[in-house]
Chimera marker file (.cmm) of the C-alpha trace (Angstrom):
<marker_set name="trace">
<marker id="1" x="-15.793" y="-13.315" z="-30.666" r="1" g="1" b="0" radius="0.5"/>
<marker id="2" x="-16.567" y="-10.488" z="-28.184" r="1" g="1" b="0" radius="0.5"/>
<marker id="3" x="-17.842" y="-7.254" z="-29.662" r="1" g="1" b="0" radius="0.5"/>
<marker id="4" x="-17.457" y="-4.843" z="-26.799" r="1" g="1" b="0" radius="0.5"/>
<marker id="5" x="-19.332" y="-2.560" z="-28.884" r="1" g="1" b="0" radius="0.5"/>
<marker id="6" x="-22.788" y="-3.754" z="-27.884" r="1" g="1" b="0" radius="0.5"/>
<marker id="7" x="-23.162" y="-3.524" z="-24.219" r="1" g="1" b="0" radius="0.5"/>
<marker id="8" x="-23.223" y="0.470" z="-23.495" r="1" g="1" b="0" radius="0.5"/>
<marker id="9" x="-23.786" y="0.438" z="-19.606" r="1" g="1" b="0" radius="0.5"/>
<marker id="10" x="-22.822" y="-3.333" z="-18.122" r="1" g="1" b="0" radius="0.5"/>
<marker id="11" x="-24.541" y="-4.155" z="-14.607" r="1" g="1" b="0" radius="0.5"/>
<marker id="12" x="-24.669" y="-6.909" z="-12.077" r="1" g="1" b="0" radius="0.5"/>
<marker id="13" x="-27.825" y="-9.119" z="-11.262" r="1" g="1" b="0" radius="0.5"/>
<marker id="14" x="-27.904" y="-11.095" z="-8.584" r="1" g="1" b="0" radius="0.5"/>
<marker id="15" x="-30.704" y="-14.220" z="-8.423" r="1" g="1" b="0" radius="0.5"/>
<marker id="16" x="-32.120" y="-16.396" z="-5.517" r="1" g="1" b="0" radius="0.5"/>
<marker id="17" x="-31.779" y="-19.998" z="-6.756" r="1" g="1" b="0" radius="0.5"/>
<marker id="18" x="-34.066" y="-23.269" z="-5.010" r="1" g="1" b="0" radius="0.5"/>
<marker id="19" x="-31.831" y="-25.573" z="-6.553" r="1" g="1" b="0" radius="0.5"/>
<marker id="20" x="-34.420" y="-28.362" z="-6.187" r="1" g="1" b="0" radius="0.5"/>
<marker id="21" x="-32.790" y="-31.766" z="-7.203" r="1" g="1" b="0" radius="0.5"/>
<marker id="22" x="-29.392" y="-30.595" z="-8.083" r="1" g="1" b="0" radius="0.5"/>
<marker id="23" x="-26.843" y="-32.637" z="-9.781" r="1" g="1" b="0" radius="0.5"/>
<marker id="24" x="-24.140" y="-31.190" z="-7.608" r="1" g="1" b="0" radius="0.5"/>
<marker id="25" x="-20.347" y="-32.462" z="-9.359" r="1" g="1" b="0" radius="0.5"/>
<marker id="26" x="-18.481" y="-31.746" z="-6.204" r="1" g="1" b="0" radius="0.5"/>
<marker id="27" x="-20.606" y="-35.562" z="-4.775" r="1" g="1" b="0" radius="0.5"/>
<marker id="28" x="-19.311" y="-38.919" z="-4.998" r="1" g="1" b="0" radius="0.5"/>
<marker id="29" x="-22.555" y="-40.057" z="-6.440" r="1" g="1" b="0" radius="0.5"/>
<marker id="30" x="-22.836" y="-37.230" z="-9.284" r="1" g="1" b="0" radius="0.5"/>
<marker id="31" x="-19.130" y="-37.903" z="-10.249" r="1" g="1" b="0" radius="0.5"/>
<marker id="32" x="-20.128" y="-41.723" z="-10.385" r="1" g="1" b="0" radius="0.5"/>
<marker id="33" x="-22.866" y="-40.953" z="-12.984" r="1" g="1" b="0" radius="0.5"/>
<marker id="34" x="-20.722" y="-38.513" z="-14.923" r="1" g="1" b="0" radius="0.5"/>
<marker id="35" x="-18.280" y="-41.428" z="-15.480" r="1" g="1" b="0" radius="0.5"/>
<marker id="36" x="-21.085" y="-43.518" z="-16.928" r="1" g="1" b="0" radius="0.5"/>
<marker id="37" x="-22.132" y="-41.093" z="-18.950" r="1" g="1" b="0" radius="0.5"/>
<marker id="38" x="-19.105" y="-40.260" z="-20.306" r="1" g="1" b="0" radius="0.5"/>
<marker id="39" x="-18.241" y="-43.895" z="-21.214" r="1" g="1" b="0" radius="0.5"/>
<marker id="40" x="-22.271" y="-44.180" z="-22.872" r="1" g="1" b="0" radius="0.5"/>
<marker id="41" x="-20.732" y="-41.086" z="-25.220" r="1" g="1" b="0" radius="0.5"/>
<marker id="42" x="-17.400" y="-42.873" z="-26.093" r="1" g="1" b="0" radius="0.5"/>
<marker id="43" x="-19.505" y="-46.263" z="-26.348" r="1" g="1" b="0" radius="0.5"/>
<marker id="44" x="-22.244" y="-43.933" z="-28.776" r="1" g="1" b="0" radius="0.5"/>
<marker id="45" x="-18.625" y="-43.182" z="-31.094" r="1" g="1" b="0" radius="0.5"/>
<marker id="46" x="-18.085" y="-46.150" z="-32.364" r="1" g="1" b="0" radius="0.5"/>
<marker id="47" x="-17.825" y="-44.844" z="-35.996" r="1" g="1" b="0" radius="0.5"/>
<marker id="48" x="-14.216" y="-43.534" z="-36.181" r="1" g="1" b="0" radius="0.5"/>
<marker id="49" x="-15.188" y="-40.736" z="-38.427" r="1" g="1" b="0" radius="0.5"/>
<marker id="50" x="-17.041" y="-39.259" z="-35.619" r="1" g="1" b="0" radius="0.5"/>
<marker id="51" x="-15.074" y="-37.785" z="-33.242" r="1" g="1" b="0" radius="0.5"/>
<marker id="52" x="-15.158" y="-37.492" z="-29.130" r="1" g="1" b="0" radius="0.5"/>
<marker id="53" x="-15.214" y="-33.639" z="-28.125" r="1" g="1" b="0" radius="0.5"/>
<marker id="54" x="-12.046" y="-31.932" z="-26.778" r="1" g="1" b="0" radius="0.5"/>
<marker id="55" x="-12.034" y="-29.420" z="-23.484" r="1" g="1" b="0" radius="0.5"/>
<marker id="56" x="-9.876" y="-26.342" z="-25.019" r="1" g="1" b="0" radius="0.5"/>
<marker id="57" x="-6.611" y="-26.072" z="-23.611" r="1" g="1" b="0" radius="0.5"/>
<marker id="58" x="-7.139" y="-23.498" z="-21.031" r="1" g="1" b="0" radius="0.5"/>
<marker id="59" x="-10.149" y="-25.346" z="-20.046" r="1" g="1" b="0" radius="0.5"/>
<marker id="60" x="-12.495" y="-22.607" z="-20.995" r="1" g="1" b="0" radius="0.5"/>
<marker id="61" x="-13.946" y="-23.903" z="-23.415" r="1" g="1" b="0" radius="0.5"/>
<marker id="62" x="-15.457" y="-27.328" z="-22.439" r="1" g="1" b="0" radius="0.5"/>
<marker id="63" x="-16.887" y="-28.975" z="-24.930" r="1" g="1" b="0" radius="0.5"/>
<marker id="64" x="-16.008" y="-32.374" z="-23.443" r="1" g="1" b="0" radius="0.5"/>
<marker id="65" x="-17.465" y="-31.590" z="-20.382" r="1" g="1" b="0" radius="0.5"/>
<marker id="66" x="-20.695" y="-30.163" z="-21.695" r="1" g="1" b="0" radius="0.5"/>
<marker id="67" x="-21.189" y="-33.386" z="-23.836" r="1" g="1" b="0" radius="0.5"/>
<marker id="68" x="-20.870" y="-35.690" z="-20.758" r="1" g="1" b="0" radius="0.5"/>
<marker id="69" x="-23.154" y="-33.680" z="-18.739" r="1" g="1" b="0" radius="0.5"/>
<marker id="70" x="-25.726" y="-33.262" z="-22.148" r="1" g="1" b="0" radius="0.5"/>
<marker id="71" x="-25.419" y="-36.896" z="-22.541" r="1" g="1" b="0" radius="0.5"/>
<marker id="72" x="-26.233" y="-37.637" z="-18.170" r="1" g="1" b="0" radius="0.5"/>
<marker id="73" x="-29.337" y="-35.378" z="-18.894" r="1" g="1" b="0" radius="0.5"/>
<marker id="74" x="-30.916" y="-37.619" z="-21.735" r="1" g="1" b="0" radius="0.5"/>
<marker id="75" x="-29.681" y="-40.485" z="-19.482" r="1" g="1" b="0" radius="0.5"/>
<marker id="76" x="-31.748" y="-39.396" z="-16.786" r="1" g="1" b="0" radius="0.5"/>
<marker id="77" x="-34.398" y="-37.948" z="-18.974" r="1" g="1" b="0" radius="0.5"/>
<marker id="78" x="-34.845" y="-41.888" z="-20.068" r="1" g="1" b="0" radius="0.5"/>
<marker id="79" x="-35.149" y="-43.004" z="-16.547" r="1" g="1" b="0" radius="0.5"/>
<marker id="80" x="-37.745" y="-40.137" z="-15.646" r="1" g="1" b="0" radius="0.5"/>
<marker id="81" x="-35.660" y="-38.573" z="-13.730" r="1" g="1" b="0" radius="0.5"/>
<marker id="82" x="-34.588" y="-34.776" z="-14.748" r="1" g="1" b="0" radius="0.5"/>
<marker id="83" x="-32.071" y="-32.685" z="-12.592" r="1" g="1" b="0" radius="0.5"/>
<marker id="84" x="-33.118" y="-29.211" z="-12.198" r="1" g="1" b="0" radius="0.5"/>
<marker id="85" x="-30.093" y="-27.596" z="-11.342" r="1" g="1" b="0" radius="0.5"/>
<marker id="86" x="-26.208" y="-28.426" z="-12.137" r="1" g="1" b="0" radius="0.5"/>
<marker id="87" x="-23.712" y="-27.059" z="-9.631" r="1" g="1" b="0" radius="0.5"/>
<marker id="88" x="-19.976" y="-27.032" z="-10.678" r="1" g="1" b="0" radius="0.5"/>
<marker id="89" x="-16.634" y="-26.326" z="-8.805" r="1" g="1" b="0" radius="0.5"/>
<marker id="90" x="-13.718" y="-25.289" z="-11.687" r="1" g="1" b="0" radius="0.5"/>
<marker id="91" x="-10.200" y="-24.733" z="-10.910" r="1" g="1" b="0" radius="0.5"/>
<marker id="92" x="-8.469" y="-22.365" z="-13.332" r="1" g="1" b="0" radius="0.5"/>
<marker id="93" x="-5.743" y="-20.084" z="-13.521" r="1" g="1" b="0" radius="0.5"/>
<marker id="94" x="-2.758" y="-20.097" z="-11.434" r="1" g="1" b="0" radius="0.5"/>
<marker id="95" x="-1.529" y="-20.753" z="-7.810" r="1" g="1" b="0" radius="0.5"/>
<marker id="96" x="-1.900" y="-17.674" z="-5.846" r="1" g="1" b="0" radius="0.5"/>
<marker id="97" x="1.135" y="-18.578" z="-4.078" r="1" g="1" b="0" radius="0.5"/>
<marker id="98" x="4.058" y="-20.984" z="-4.326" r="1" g="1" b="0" radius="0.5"/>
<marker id="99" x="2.204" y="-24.289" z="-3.576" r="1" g="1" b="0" radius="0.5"/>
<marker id="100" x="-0.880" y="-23.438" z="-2.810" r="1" g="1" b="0" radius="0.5"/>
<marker id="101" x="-4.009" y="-25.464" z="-3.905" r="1" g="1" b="0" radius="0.5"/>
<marker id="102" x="-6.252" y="-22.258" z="-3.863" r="1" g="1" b="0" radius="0.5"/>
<marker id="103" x="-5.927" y="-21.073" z="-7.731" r="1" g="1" b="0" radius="0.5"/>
<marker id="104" x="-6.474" y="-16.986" z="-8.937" r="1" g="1" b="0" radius="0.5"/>
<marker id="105" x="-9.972" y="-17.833" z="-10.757" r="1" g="1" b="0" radius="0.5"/>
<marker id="106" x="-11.769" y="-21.021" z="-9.405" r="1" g="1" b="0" radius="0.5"/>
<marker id="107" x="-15.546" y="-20.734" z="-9.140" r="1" g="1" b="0" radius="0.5"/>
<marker id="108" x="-18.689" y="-22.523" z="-8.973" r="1" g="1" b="0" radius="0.5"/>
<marker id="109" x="-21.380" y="-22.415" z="-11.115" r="1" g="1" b="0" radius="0.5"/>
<marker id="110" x="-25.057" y="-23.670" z="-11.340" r="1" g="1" b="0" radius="0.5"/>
<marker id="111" x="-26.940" y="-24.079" z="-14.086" r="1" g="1" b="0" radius="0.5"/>
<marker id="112" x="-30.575" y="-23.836" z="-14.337" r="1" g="1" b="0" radius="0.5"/>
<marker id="113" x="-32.530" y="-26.291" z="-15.640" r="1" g="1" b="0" radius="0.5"/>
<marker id="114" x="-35.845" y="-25.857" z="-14.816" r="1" g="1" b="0" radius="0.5"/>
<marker id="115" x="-37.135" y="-22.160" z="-14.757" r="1" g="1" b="0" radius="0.5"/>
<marker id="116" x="-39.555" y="-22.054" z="-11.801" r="1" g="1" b="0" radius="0.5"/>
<marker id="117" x="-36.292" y="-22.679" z="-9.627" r="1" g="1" b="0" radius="0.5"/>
<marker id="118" x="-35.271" y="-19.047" z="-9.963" r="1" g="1" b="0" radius="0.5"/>
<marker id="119" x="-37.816" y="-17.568" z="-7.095" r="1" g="1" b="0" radius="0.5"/>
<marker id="120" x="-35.907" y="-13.933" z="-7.877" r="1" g="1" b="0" radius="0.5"/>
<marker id="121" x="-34.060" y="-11.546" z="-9.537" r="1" g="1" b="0" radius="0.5"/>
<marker id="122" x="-32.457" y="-8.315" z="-8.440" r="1" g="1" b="0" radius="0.5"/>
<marker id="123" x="-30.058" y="-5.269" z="-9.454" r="1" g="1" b="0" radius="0.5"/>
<marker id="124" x="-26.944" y="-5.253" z="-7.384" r="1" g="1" b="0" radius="0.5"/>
<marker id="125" x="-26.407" y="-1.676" z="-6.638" r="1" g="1" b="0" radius="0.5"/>
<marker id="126" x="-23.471" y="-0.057" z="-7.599" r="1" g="1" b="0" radius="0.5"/>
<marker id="127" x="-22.093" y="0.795" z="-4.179" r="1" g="1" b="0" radius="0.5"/>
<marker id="128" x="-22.129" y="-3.084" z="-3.309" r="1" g="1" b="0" radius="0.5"/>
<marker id="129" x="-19.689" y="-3.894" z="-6.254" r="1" g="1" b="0" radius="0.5"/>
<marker id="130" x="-15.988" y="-2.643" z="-4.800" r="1" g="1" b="0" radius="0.5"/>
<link id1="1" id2="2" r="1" g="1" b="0" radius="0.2"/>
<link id1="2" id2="3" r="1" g="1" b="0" radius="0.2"/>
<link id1="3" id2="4" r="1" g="1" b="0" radius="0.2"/>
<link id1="4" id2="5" r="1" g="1" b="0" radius="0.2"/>
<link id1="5" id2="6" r="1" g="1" b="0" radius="0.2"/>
<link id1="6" id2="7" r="1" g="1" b="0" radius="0.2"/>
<link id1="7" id2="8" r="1" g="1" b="0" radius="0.2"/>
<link id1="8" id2="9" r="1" g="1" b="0" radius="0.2"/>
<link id1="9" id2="10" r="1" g="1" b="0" radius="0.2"/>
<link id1="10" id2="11" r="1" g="1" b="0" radius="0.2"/>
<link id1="11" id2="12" r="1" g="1" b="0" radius="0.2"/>
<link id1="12" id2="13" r="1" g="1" b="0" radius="0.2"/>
<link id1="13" id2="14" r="1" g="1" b="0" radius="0.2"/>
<link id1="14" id2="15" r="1" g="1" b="0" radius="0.2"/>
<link id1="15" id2="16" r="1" g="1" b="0" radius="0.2"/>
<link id1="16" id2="17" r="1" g="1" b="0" radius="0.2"/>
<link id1="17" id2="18" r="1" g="1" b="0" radius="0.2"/>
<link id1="18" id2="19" r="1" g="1" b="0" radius="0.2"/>
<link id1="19" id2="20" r="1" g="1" b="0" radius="0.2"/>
<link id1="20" id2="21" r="1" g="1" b="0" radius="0.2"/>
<link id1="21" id2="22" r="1" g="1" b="0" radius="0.2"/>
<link id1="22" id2="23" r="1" g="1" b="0" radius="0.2"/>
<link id1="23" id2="24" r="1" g="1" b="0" radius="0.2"/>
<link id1="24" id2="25" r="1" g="1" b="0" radius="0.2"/>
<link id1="25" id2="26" r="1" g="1" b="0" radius="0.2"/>
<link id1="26" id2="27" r="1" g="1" b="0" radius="0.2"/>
<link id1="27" id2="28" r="1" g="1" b="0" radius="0.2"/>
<link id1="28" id2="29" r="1" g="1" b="0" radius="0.2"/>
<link id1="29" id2="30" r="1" g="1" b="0" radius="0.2"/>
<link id1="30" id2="31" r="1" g="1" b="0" radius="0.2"/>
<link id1="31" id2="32" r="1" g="1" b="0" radius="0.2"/>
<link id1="32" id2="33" r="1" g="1" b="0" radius="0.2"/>
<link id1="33" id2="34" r="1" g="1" b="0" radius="0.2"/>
<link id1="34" id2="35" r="1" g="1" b="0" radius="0.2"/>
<link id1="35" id2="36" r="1" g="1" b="0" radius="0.2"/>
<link id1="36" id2="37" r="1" g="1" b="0" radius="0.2"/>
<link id1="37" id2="38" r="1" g="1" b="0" radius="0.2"/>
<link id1="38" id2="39" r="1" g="1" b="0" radius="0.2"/>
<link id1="39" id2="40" r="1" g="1" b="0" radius="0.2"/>
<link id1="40" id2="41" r="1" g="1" b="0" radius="0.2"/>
<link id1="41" id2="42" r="1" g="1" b="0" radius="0.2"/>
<link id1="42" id2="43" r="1" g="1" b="0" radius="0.2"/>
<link id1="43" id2="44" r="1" g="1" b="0" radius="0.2"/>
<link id1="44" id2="45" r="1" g="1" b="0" radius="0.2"/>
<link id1="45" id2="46" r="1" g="1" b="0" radius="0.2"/>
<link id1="46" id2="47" r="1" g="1" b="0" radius="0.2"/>
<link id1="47" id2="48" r="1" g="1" b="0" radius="0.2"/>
<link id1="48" id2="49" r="1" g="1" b="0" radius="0.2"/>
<link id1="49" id2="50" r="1" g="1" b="0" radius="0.2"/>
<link id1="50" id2="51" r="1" g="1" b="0" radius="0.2"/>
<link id1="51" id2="52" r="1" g="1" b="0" radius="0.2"/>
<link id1="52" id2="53" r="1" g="1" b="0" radius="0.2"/>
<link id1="53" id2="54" r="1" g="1" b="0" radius="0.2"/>
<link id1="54" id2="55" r="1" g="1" b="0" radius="0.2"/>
<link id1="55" id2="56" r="1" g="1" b="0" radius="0.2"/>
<link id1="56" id2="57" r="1" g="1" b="0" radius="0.2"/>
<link id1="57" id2="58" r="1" g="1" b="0" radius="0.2"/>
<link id1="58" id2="59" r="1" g="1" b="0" radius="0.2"/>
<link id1="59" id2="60" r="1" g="1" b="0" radius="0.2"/>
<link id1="60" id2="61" r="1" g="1" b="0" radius="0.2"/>
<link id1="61" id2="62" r="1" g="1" b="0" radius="0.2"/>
<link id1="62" id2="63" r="1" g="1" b="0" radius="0.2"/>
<link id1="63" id2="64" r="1" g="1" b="0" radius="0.2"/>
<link id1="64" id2="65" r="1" g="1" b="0" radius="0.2"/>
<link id1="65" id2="66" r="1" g="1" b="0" radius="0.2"/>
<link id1="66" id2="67" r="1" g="1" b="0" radius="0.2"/>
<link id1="67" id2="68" r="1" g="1" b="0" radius="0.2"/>
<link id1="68" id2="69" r="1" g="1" b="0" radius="0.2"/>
<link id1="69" id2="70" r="1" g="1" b="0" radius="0.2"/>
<link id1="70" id2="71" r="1" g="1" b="0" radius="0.2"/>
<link id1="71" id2="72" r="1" g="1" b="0" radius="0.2"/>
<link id1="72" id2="73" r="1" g="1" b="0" radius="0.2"/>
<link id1="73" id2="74" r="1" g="1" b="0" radius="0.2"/>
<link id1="74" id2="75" r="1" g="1" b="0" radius="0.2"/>
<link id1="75" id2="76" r="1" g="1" b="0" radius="0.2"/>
<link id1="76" id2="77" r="1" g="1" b="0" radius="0.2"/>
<link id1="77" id2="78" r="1" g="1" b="0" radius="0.2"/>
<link id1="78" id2="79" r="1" g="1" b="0" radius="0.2"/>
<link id1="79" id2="80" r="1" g="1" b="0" radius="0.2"/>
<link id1="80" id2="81" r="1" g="1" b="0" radius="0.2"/>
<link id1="81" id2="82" r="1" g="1" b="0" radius="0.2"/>
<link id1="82" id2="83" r="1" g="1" b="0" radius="0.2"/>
<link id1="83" id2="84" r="1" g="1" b="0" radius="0.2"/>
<link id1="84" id2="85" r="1" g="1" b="0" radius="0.2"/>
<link id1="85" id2="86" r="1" g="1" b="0" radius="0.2"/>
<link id1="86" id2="87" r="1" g="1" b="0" radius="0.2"/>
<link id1="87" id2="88" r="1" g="1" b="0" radius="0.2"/>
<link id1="88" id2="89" r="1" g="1" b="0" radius="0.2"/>
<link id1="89" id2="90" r="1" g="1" b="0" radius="0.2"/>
<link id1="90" id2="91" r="1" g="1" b="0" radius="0.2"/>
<link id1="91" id2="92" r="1" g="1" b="0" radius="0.2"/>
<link id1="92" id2="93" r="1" g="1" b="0" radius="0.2"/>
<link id1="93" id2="94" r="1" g="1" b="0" radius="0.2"/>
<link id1="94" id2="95" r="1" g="1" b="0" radius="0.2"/>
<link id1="95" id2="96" r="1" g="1" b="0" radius="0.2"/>
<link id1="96" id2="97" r="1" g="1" b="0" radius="0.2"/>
<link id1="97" id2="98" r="1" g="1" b="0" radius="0.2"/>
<link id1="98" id2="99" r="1" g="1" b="0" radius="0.2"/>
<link id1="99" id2="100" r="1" g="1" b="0" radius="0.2"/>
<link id1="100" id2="101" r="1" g="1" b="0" radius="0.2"/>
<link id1="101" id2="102" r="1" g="1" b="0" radius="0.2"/>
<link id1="102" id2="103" r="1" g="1" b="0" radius="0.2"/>
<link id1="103" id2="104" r="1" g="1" b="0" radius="0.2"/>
<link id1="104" id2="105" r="1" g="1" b="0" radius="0.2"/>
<link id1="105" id2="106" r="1" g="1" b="0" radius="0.2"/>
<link id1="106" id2="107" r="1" g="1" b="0" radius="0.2"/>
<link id1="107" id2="108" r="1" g="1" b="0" radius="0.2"/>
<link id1="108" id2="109" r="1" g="1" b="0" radius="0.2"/>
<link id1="109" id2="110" r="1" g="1" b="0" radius="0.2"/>
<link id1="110" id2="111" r="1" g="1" b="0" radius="0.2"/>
<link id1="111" id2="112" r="1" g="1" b="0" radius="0.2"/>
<link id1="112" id2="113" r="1" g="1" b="0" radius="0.2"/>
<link id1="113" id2="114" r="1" g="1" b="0" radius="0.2"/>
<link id1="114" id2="115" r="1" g="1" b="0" radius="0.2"/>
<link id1="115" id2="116" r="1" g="1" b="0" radius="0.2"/>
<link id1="116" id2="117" r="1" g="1" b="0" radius="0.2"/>
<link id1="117" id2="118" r="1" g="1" b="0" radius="0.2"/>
<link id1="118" id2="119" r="1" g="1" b="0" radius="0.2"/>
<link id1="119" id2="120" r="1" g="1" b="0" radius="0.2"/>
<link id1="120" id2="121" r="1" g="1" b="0" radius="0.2"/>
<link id1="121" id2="122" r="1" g="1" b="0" radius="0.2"/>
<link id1="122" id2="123" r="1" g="1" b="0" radius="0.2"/>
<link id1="123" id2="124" r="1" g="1" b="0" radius="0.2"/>
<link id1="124" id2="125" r="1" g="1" b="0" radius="0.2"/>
<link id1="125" id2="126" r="1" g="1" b="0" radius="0.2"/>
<link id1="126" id2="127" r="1" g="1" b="0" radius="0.2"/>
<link id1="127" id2="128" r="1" g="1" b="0" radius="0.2"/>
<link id1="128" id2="129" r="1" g="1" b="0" radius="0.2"/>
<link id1="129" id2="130" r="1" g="1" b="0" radius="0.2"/>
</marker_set>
C-alpha cells in the first residue's frame, strides 16, 4: 500500500551503471537460460500443495517472473558464475495508436547485483525534469 504521506519533497537521481556481466533478457542466450530455469522451478514443485507463482494480471506485479530469474541466479551461483546486472525490456499499458507495437508505458530496467557496478550517483536538477 502507498502512503503518500511519507515522502515530503520527492526528487530524481540519476546513476552511472558498468553493467559488468549482465544477464540482458532482450538476448537469445539469456531467454534460453530463463526457460531452463523456469522449468528447474516447475520441476522443484513437484508437491501439489506447493504452488507455482502467478504474474498479477496487469503484469505489475511479477512474482512469476522474479522466481524464474531468483531461481537462474542460484543456478548460476552453483556453476560459479554470478550475473552482476539484470537488464529487462517490459511492455505494458496500451497501444499509443490503432495498431501500433509501441505501448504508453514500456521500459527497461536493470537491476543491480553487485554494488561496486554503480561508479555514481547524482541529483537531477529540477530544470532537467520537463
Amino acid at each position: 500500500m502507498r502512503r503518500p504521506n511519507l515522502v515530503k519533497k520527492p526528487t530524481v537521481i540519476g546513476a552511472v551503471i558498468d553493467l559488468g556481466l549482465c544477464l540482458d533478457t532482450t538476448t537469445k542466450a539469456a531467454t534460453d537460460m530463463l526457460a531452463v530455469a523456469y522449468q528447474s522451478l516447475l520441476d522443484s514443485l513437484a508437491d501439489p500443495a506447493t504452488r507455482m507463482p502467478k504474474n498479477g494480471a496487469d503484469l505489475r506485479m511479477r512474482r512469476l517472473d522474479c522466481a524464474v530469474v531468483g531461481r537462474l541466479h542460484a543456478i548460476l551461483k552453483n556453476s560459479d558464475m554470478e550475473v552482476d546486472t539484470v537488464r529487462g525490456v517490459f511492455v505494458e499499458g496500451a497501444p499509443i495508436y490503432s495498431g501500433s507495437g509501441f505501448h504508453a508505458k514500456t521500459h527497461s530496467q536493470i537491476a543491480v547485483k553487485n554494488l561496486a557496478c554503480i561508479k555514481g550517483v547524482f541529483r537531477v536538477p529540477k530544470e532537467q525534469l520537463a
